[in-house]
C-alpha positions as CSV (number, residue, x, y, z in Angstrom):
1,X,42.6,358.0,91.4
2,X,46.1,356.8,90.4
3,X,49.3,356.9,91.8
4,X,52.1,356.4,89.5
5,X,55.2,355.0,90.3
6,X,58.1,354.6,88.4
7,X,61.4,352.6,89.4
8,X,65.3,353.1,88.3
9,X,68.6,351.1,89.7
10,X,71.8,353.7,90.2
11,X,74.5,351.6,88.7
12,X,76.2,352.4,85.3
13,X,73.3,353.0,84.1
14,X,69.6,354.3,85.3
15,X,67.0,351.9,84.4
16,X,63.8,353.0,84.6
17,X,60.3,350.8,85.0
18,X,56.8,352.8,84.9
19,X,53.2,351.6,85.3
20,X,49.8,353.4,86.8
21,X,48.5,351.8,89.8
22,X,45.4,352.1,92.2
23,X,46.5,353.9,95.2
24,X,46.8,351.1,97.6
25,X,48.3,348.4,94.9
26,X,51.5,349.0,94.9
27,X,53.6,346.7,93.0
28,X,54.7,343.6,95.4
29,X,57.4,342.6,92.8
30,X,59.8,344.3,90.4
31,X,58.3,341.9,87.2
32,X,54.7,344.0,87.6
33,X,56.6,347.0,86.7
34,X,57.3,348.0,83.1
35,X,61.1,349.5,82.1
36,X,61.8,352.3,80.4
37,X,65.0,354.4,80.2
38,X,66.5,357.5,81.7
39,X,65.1,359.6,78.4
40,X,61.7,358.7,78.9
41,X,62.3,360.2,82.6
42,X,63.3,363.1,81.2
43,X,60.4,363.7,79.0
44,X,58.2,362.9,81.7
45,X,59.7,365.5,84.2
46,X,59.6,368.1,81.6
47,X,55.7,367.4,82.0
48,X,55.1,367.3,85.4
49,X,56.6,367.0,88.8
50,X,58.2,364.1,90.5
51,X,58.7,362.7,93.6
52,X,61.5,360.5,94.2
53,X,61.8,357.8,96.6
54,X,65.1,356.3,97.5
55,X,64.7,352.6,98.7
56,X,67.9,351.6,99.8
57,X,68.8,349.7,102.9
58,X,70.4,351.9,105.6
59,X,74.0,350.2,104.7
60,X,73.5,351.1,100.9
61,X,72.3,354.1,101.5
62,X,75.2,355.3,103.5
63,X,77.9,354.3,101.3
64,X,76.4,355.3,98.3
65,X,78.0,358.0,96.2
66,X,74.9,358.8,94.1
67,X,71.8,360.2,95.9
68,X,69.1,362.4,94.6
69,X,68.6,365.5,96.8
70,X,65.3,365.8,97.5
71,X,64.5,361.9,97.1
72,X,62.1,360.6,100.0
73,X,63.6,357.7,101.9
74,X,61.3,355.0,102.1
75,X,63.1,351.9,104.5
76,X,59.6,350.4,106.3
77,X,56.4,349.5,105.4
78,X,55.7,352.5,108.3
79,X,57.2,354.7,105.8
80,X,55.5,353.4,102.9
81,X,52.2,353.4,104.4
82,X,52.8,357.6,105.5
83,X,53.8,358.2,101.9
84,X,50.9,357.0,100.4
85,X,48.7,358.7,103.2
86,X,51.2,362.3,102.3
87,X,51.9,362.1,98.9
88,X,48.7,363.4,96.6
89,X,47.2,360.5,94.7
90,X,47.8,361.6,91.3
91,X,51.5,362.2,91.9
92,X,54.3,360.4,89.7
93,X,56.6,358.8,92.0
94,X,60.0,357.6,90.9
95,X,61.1,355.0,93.1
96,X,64.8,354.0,93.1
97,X,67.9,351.7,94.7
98,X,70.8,350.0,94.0
């Protein structure tokens, strides 16, 4: 089974990075994770469903003017380690930050 996670930085612009992984390797850097843009989101949300993650600090989080309802906040590896154990394993997961 794969979980798929997918990563964009709210800036200017969303940047998006995308790659299917084995449930319990989640990527331990940013460079393991390919980039694609905000279209390719698109089309892929108009396929299936997707859960976002919002991994900003507590600081950023709090002063930031762009948040996605719905998005999971994910600030500990606690919280990392429940939404793999919540989250189904073929789910796309969008993970995102500042």
């Amino acid at each position: 089974m794969l979980l798929r996670f997918f990563s964009f930085g709210v800036l200017l612009c969303l940047v998006m990075a995308t790659t299917a992984i084995a449930v319990d390797s989640i990527p331990a850097h940013p460079d393991q994770i390919t980039r694609i843009n905000v279209v390719d989101l698109r089309a892929l949300q108009s396929q299936e469903p997707v859960v976002f993650v919002d991994t900003r600090t507590a600081g950023q989080w709090q002063q930031a003017v762009d948040k996605i309802p719905g998005a999971i906040r994910v600030t500990s590896q606690v919280e990392l380690d429940n939404l793999k154990r919540t989250v189904p394993t073929e789910t796309v997961v969008v993970t995102y930050c500042t």
